[in-house]
Every structure is written in structure tokens, then in C-alpha cells.
C-alpha positions as CSV (number, residue, x, y, z in Angstrom):
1,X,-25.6,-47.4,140.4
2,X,-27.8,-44.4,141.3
3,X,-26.9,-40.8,141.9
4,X,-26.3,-40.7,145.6
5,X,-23.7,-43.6,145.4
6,X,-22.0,-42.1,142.3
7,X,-21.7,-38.4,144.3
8,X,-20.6,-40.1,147.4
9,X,-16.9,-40.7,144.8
10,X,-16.8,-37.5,143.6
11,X,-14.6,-34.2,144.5
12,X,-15.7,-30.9,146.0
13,X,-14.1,-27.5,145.4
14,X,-11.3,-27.4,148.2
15,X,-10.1,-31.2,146.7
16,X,-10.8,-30.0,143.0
17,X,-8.6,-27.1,143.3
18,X,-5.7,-28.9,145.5
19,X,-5.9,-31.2,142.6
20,X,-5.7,-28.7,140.2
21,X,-2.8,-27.0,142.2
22,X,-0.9,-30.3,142.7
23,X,-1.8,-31.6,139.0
24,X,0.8,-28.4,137.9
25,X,3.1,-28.0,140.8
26,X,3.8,-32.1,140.8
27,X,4.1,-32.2,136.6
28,X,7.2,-29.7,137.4
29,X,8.2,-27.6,140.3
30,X,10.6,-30.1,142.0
31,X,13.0,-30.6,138.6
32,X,12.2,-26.9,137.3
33,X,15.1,-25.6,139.2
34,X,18.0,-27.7,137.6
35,X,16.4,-27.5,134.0
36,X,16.0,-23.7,134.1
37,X,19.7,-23.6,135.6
38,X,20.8,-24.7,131.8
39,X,19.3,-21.7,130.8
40,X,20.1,-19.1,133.0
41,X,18.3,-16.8,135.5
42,X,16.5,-14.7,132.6
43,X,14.4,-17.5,132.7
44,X,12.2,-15.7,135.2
45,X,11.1,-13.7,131.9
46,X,10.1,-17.3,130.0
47,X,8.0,-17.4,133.5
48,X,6.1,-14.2,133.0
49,X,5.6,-15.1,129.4
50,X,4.5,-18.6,130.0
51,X,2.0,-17.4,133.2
52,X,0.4,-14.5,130.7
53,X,-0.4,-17.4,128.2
54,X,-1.6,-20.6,130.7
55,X,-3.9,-17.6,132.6
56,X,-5.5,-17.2,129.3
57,X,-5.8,-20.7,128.7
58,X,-6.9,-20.8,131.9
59,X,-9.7,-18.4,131.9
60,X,-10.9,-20.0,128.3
61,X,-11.4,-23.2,129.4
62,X,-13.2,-22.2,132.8
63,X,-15.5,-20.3,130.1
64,X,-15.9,-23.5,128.3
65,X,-16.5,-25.5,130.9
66,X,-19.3,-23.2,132.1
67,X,-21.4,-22.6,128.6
68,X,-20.7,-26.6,127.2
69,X,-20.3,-28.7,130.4
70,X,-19.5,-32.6,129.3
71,X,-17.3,-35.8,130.1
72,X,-13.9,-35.2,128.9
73,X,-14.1,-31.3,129.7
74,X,-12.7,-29.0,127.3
75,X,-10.7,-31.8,125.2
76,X,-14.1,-33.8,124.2
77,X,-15.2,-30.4,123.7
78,X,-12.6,-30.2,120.8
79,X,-14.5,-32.6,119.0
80,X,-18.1,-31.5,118.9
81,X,-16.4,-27.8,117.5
82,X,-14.2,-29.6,114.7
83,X,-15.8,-32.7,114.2
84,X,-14.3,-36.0,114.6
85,X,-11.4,-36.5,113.0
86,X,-10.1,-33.4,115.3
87,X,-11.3,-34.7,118.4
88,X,-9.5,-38.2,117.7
89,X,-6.1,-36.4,117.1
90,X,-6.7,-34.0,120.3
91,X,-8.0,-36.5,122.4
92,X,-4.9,-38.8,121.7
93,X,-2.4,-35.9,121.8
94,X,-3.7,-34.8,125.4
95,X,-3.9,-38.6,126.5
96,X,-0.6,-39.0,125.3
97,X,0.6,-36.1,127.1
98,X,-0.9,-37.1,130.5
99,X,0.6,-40.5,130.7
100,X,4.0,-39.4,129.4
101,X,4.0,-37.0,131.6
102,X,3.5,-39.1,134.3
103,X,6.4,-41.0,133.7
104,X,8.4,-37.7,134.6
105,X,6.2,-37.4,138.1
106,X,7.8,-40.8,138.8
107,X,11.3,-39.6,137.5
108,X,11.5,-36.4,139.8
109,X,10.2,-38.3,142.8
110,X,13.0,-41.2,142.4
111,X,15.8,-38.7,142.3
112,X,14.6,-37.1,145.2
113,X,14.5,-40.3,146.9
114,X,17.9,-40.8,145.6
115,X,18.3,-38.1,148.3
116,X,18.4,-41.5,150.9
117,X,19.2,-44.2,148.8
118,X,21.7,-43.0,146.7
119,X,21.5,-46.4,145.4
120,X,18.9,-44.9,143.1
121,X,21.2,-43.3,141.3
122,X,22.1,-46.2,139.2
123,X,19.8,-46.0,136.2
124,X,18.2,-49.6,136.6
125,X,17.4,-49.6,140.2
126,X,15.7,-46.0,139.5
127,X,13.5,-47.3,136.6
128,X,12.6,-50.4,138.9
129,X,11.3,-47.7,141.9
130,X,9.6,-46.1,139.2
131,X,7.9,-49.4,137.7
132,X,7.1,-50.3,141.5
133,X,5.5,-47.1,142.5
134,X,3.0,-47.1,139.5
135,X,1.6,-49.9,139.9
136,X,1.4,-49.2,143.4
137,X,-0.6,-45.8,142.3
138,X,-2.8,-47.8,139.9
139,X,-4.1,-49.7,143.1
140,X,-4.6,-46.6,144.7
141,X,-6.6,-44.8,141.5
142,X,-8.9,-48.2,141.3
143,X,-10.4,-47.0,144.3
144,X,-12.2,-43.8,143.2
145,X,-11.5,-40.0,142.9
146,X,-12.8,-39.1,146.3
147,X,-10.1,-41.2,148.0
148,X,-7.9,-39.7,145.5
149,X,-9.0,-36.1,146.7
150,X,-8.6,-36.9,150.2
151,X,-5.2,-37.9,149.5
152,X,-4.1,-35.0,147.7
153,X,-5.6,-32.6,150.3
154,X,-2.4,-34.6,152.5
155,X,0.4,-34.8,150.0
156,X,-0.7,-31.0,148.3
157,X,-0.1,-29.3,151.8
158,X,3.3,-31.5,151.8
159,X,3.8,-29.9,148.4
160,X,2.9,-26.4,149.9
161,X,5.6,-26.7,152.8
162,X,8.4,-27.8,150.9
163,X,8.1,-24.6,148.4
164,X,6.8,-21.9,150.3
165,X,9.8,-22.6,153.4
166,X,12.2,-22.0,149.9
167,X,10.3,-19.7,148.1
168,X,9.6,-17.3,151.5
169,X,12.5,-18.1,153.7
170,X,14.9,-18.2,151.0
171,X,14.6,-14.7,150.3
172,X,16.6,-14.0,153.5
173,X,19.7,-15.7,152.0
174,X,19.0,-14.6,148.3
175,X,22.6,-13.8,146.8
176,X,21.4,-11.5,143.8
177,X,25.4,-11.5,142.5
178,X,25.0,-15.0,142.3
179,X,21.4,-15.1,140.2
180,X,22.9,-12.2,137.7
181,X,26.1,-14.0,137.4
182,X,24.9,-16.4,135.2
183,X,22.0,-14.6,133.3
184,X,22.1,-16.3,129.8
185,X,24.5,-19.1,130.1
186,X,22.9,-20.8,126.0
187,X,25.4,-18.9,124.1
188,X,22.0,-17.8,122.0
189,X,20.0,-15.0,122.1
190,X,18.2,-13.5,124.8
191,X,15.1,-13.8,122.8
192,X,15.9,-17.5,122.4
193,X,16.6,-17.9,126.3
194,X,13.7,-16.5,126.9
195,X,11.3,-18.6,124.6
196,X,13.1,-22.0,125.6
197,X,12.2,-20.7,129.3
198,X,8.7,-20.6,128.3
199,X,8.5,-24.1,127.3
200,X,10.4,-25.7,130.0
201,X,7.9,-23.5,131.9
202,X,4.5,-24.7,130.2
203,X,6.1,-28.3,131.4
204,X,5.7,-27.0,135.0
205,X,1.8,-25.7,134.3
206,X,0.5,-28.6,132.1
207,X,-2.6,-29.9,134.1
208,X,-4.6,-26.3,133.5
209,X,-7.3,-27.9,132.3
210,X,-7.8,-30.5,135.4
211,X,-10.4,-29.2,136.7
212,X,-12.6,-29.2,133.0
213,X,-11.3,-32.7,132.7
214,X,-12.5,-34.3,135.3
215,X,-16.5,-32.9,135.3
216,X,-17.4,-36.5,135.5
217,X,-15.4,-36.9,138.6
218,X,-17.2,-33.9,140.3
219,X,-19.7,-32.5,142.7
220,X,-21.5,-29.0,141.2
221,X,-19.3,-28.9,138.0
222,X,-20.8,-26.0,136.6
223,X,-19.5,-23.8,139.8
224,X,-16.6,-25.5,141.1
225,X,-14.7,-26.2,137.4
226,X,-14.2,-22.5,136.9
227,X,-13.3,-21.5,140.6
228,X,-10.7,-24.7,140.8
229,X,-8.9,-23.7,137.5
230,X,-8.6,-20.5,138.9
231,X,-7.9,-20.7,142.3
232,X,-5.3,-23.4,141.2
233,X,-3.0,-21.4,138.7
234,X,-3.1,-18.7,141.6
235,X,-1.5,-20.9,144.0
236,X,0.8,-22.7,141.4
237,X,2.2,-19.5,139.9
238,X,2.7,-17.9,143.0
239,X,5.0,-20.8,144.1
240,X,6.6,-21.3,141.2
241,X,7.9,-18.1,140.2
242,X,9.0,-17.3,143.8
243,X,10.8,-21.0,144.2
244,X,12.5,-21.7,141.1
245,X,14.4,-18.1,141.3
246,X,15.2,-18.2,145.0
247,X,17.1,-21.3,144.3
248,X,19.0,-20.0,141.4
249,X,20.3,-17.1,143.8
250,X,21.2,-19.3,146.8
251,X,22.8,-22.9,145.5
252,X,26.0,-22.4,142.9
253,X,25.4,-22.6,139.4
254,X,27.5,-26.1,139.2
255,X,25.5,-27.7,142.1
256,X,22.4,-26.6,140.9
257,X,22.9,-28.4,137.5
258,X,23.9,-31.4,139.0
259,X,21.5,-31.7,141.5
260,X,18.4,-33.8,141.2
261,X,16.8,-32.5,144.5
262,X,17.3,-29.3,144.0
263,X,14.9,-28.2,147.5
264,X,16.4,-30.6,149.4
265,X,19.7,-29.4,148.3
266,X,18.9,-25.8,148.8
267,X,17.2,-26.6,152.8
268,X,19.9,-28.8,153.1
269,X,22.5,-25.4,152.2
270,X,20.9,-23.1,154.2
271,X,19.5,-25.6,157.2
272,X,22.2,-28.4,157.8
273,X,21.3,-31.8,156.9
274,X,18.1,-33.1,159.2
275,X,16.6,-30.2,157.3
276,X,17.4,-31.3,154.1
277,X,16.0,-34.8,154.8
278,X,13.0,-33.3,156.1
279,X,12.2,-31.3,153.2
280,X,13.1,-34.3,150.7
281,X,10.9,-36.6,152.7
282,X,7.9,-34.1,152.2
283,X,9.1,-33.7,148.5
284,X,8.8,-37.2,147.7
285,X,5.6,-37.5,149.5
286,X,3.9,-34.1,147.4
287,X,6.0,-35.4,144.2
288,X,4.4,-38.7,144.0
289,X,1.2,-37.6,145.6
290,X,0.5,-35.6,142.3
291,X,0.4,-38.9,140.4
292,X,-3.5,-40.6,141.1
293,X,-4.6,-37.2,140.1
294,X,-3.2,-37.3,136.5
295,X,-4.4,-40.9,136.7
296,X,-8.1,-39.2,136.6
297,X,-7.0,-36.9,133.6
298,X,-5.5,-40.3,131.7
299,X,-8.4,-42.1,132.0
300,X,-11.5,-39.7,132.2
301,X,-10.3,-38.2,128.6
302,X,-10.1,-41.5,126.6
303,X,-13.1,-42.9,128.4
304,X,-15.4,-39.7,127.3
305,X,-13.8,-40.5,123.9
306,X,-14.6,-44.4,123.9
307,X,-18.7,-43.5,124.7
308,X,-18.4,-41.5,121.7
309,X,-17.1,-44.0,120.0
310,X,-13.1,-42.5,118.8
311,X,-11.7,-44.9,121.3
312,X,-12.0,-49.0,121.7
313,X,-14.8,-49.4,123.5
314,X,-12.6,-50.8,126.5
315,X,-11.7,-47.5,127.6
316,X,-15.2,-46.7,129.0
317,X,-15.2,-49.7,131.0
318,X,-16.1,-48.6,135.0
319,X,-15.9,-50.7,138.0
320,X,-18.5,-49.8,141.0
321,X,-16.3,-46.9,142.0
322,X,-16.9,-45.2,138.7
323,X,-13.0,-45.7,137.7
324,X,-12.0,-46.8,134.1
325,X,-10.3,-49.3,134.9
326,X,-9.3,-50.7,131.5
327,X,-8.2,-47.6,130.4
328,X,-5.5,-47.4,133.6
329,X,-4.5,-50.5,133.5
330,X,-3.3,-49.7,130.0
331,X,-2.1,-46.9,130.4
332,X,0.1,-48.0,133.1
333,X,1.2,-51.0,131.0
334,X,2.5,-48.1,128.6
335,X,4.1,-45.6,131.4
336,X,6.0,-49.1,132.4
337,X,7.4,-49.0,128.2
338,X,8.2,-45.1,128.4
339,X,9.9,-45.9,131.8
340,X,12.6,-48.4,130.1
341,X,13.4,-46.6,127.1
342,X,13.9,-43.5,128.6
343,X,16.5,-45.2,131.2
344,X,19.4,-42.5,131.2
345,X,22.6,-42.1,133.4
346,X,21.2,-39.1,134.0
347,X,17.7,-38.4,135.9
348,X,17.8,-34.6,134.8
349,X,18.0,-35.6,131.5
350,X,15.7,-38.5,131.6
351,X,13.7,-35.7,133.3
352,X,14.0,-33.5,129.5
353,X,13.7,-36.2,127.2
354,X,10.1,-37.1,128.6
355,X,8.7,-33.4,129.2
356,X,10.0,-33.0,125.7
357,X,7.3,-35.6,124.4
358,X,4.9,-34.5,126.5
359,X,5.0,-30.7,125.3
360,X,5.0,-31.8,121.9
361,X,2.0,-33.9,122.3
362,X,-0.1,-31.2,124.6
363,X,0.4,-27.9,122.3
364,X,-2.1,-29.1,119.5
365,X,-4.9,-30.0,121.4
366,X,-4.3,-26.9,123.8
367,X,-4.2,-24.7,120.6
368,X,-7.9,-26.2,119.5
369,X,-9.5,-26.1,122.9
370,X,-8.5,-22.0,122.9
371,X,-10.2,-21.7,119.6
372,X,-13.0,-24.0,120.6
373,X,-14.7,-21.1,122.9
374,X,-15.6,-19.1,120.2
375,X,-17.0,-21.6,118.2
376,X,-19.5,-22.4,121.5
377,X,-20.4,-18.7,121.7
378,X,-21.4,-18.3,118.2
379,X,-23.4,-21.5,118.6
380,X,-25.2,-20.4,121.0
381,X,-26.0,-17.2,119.4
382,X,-23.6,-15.2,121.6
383,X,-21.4,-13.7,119.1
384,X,-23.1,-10.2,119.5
385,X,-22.3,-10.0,123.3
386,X,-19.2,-8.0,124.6
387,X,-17.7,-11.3,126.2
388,X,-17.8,-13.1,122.7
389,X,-15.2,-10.0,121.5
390,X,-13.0,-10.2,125.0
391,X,-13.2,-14.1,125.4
392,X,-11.9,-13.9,121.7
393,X,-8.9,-12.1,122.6
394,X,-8.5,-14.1,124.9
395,X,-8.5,-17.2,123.0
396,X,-6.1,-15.6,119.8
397,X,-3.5,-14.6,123.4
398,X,-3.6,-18.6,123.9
399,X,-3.1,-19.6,120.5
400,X,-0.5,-17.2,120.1
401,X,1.0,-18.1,123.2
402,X,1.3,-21.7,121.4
403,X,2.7,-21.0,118.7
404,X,5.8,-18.8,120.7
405,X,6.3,-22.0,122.7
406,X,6.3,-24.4,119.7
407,X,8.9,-22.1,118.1
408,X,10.8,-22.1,121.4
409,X,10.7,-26.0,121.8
410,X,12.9,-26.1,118.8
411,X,13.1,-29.3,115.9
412,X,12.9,-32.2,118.4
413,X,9.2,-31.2,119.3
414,X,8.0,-30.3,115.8
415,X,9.8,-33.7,114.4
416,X,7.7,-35.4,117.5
417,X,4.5,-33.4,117.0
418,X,4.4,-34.0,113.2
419,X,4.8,-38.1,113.8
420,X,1.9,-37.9,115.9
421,X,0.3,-36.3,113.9
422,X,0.7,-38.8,110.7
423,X,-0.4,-41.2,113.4
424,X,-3.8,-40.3,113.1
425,X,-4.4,-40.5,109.9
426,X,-4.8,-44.2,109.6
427,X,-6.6,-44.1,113.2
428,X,-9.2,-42.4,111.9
429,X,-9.7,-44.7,109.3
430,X,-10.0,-47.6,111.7
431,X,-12.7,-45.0,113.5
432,X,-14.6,-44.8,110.3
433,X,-14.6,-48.4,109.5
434,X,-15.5,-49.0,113.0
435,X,-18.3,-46.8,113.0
436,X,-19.7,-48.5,109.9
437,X,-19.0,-52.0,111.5
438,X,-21.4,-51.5,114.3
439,X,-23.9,-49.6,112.5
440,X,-27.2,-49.9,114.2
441,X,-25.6,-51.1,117.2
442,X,-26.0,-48.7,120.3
443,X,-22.3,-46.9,119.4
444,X,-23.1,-43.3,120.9
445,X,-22.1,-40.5,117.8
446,X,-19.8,-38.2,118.2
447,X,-22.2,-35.5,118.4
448,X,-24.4,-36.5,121.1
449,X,-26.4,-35.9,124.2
450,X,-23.4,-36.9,125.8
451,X,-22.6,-32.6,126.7
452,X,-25.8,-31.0,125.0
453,X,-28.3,-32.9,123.8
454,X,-29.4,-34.4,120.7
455,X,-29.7,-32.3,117.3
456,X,-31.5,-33.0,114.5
457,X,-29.4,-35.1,111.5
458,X,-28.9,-33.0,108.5
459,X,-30.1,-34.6,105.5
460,X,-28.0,-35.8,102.4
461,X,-28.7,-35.2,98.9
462,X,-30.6,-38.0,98.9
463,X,-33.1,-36.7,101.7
464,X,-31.7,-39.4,104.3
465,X,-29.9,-38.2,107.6
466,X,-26.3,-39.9,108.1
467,X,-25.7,-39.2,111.6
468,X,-23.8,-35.4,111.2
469,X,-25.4,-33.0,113.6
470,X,-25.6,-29.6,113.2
471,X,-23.4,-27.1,115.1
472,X,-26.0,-25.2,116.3
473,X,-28.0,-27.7,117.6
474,X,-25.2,-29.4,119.1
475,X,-24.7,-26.8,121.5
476,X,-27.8,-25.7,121.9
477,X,-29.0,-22.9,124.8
478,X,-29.7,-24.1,128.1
């Protein structure tokens, strides 16, 4: 296939960042309302927490993305700091975390299309909607990112309408007795409030890193990664903050808990009922429109990490429209298992239970791709600059930010995290025994010219090179 085909499925800047936007508003914004409503209205200060952490991240990763460019963006990145055993458990935690999450894209769309088939209410017709739609997204994803980009341009502006006619005409019917009236409502502290805000919150800006992700997927990386990431928390923060508190100061407390369309509910409150529908049709449309871009994040990850040879090789499978095919299809196959276990009488808390697995599995390898960036810099013989000490800062603010909201998820997410984690272990065995399987066999290291060029092998005791690559050759200067 040669380059002018390739670019002609790829993503510009205005589709990168829509994506980008979408990836975060469509992981959360829609449900936000009724989980933060179990918490209280001093949840807006778990936002301003969680937005000074993610624009950290955020800026970290564009850095990365500009100085070590690759497949697999700042997660395969991971690996070639911390070698390879850290890239298989980050590179599993974040595709974990991407199709999991999925599952609760397809969640919050059903129970806003509940909204006119109440019929969807009944726990087994919604997971069957659910099951239906994916597959109907995987036929969609098969046909390349730039119809996926031209498709989110469409169901991002839906998105755009259905929270800025909340989050700006809302204001006008903002009751501010009402959003004070219930404040704290966890019978805990506000300190505690205000850290299990935060992580509901990082649920509603996962997808951060889209952008960095998907460098295979796009045209001009090296410029349009950094300005997407950007540009995209921008937009998403602005909406979210505004939204999710408008709503707590116009619906009741008791109907906003109950509620699994909580915009429709609220248009619906303020506008009459052909509002409402209006607003939930356009909901379900942005909702589920977020999904084929996740689907490039849950296979462009594990693909990067099958060319290096941490993944079966059946993850870096394309067809001619450059999609990894293999890798959705399985992927899918597993969203389908998440889907039936998960089946609760109760969407909002079907809603929890998944964004609780998919926190848990996100914060590790979002903690090593902040501390990544200053391992590129002093490769690359920056560490003497002034950016080296503020991107620095920048990455300890992440990593702290991390370890608040791991502290804030509570026991559930460590007990999750720390069985993933044992996972691992004996998945890096089969990775080693792999590796030594196909010895001699075209099996690209993990330290490659896949992001920067070969390095020289350093040499054993015995004088023999066995495939480790130095740091500083890895990332060598441009």
C-alpha cells in the first residue's frame, strides 16, 4: 500500500481534535450528572481538582508526543523508558481500560434511549441494544479512521448542542438553594467528597491521550497531536464543568439520582416534552457517536504492542484500510462478555461498576506515561534546559494527581488494580518464552526503529549483544 493511499484514511486536525473532544465528553458527560448527584454539589471542587491534574497530563503527553513520536503514542512510549515488562503491563492496563470503558459508552447511550423505548429499561433487552450496537460500530471501525473522523465531526457537534443548550441556557433557571441544599450528601468528609468527585471525574476525561494514540491514524502528527490534545480538553472542560452543575441546581435531588437521561430530563423540565425528545435524540446520536473513536485507541495500542512483539502477533493484523482488524474483532467479542456480566437492574449502577474497572485499569499506565517525559528529555541530552525542570513539575503534578485519585477510588479499585497487576506476571513469562521461540525470526524488539531508530546492542559479559538497546540511543536526537 503506498503513502498516498495510506494518507488518503488518515485524520486532520479539526477531526483529530473533535475526536479528542468527543473521546472524553462521550466516556462521561451524559451519566456524570446522576453519579456526581450521590455525592453532592461540592463535587464541582473534585472537578477543579481532577481538570488541574488531566491538564498536566495533558500537556505531558503533547510534550511526548512531540520529542518521541511512534505507533501507540505515549503508552508504547512507556515501554522504550521502562523496558518491557513495563510496557506489557501498561499497554494491557490502557487496552483494558479502553474497551471496558466502552462498554459504559454503550450503557449511557441505551438508557438514554430508554428515554423512547422504556422497554429498555428491563436489564436484558438493554444488554441486547447494547450487544447490537457494537457490532454494528465494529462494521463501521472496519472501514478506516477517516470515515470515522468524518463521522465524529456529525455526532461531536450533536454532542456540542445537547451540552452547551444545558450548560448556557440553563443558567437562566439555575436555582442556587437547590445546588447548596444538598452539598455533601456521603455522610464522609468533605475532603473525602471531594476526592471521590475527582475520580468519578477522571472517568469523564479518560481519552486525554487520543490524540498521542492514534499517530498512526494521522496526517502531520508531529503538529496536530499536541494542538488536538489541547484544543480538546479546552472544549471538554469547558462543557463539563458548566453542564454537570447547571443540572444539579435545576432537576431535584431525587429525580436527578434516578434519572438515566439526566439532559433530556433537565430540557425536558425546563422545555416541555418535544424538547426533551429532541435533546435525547441528539444525545444518543453524540453518545454512541464517541464509540468508533475509542475503537482506534483499542486497537491502535495493542497493535503497536504486537509489532513489538508484547502482543500475539494477531493484533497487528491490517486490512487495506489500515484497520486492525483482528485486534477489534476481539475486542468486541470481549465488550460483548463485560456487557452480560455487568447486567444490573440498574443502568446507573451498571454505569459505576464498569467506570470503576476502567479507572482502576487506566491510573498505572497514566502514572508511567507522566514519568516517561523526563526519561525522553534526559535521553536526549535535554536535562540541562529550563523545560526539562518545568516539564518535570509538570509530570511529579500528574503523578501526584494519581495517586489522590487512587486514594479517592477507595478498596474496590486497588483490589482490581492489584489483580491486574498479578496478571502480568505470568504474561510476561509467555512474552519471554515467546521471544526466545522465534528467535531469528523477523519478531521486531521492543526497542526498535519502530519510534526512533535502531541503537546499538550492548554487549554481555561474554562480549555478545542480546538484543537490549541502550536508552540513549533509543531515543536518539532528531
Amino acid at each position: 500500500m503506498d503513502s498516498h493511499h495510506q494518507t488518503a484514511h488518515r485524520m486532520g486536525l479539526t477531526a483529530l481534535t473533535i475526536m479528542t473532544a468527543s473521546n472524553m465528553m462521550g466516556s462521561g458527560v451524559f451519566m456524570l450528572p446522576s453519579s456526581l448527584a450521590r455525592i453532592g454539589s461540592i463535587s464541582v471542587w473534585g472537578w477543579v481538582l481532577t481538570f488541574c491534574g488531566v491538564l498536566a497530563l495533558a500537556l505531558v503527553f503533547a510534550k511526548v508526543s512531540e520529542l518521541a513520536p511512534c505507533k501507540g503514542g505515549v503508552i508504547a512510549n512507556i515501554g522504550h523508558a521502562f523496558g518491557p515488562y513495563i510496557g506489557l503491563q501498561a499497554t494491557l492496563f490502557y487496552w483494558l481500560s479502553t474497551w471496558i470503558g466502552n462498554c459504559a459508552l454503550l450503557v449511557s447511550g441505551v438508557g438514554y434511549l430508554a428515554y423512547f423505548f422504556p422497554i429498555l429499561l428491563k436489564p436484558l433487552y438493554a444488554a441486547l441494544t447494547c450487544i447490537t450496537l457494537l457490532w454494528g460500530f465494529v462494521i463501521l471501525g472496519l472501514q478506516g479512521a477517516r470515515i470515522v473522523g468524518y463521522a465524529q465531526i456529525f455526532t461531536g457537534s450533536c454532542m456540542l448542542i445537547v451540552i452547551l443548550s444545558i450548560g448556557i441556557s440553563g443558567w437562566f433557571h439555575f436555582d442556587y438553594g437547590l445546588y447548596t441544599q444538598f452539598y455533601n450528601v456521603t455522610n464522609q468528609s468533605n475532603t473525602h467528597a471531594i476526592m471521590a468527585a475527582a475520580v468519578i471525574s477522571l472517568w469523564g476525561f479518560l481519552g486525554i491521550e487520543s490524540a498521542s494514540v492514534s499517530e498512526a491514524q494521522v496526517i502531520n502528527p508531529k503538529r496536530n497531536i499536541p494542538l488536538a490534545t489541547i484544543c480538546g480538553l479546552a472544549i471538554a472542560a469547558l462543557c463539563y464543568i458548566s453542564s454537570s452543575n447547571v443540572i444539579m441546581g435545576i432537576l431535584p435531588h431525587s429525580q436527578l439520582l434516578a434519572s438515566t437521561s439526566p439532559f433530556a430530563d433537565t430540557a425536558r423540565f425546563l422545555w416541555g416534552p418535544t424538547v426533551g425528545q429532541c435533546i435525547s435524540a441528539m444525545a444518543i446520536i453524540a453518545c454512541l457517536g464517541a464509540m468508533p473513536g475509542w475503537q482506534i485507541l483499542q486497537t491502535e495500542v495493542p497493535r503497536s504492542a504486537a509489532e513489538a512483539g508484547l502482543f500475539p502477533r494477531m493484533f497487528a493484523a491490517t486490512n487495506q484500510r489500515g484497520v486492525a482488524y483482528k485486534g477489534l474483532i476481539c475486542t468486541a467479542s470481549l465488550m460483548t462478555g463485560v456487557i452480560l456480566l455487568t447486567i444490573s437492574p440498574n443502568l446507573e449502577q451498571q454505569f459505576r461498576t464498569i467506570i470503576t474497572l476502567a479507572i482502576s485499569a487506566c491510573l498505572i499506565p497514566y502514572a508511567f506515561a507522566a514519568v516517561s517525559l523526563p526519561v525522553v528529555m534526559v535521553a536526549k541530552k535535554l536535562r540541562h534546559s529550563r523545560q526539562f525542570a518545568v516539564y518535570s513539575s509538570l509530570s511529579l503534578l500528574g503523578l501526584a494527581f494519581i495517586v489522590v485519585v487512587l486514594m479517592g477510588a477507595g478498596t474496590q479499585a486497588l483490589y482490581w488494580g492489584v489483580m491486574m497487576q498479578m496478571i502480568t506476571i505470568p504474561l510476561y513469562l509467555l512474552f519471554v518464552i515467546r521471544q526466545q521461540t522465534f528467535k531469528g525470526t523477523p519478531v521486531t524488539p521492543f526497542f526498535s526503529e519502530q519510534c526512533f531508530g535502531h541503537g546499538p546492542s550492548v554487549p554481555n559479559s561474554a562480549g555478545n549483544t542480546d538484543g537490549r538497546y541502550r536508552i540513549d540511543t533509543v531515543y536518539k536526537e532528531d
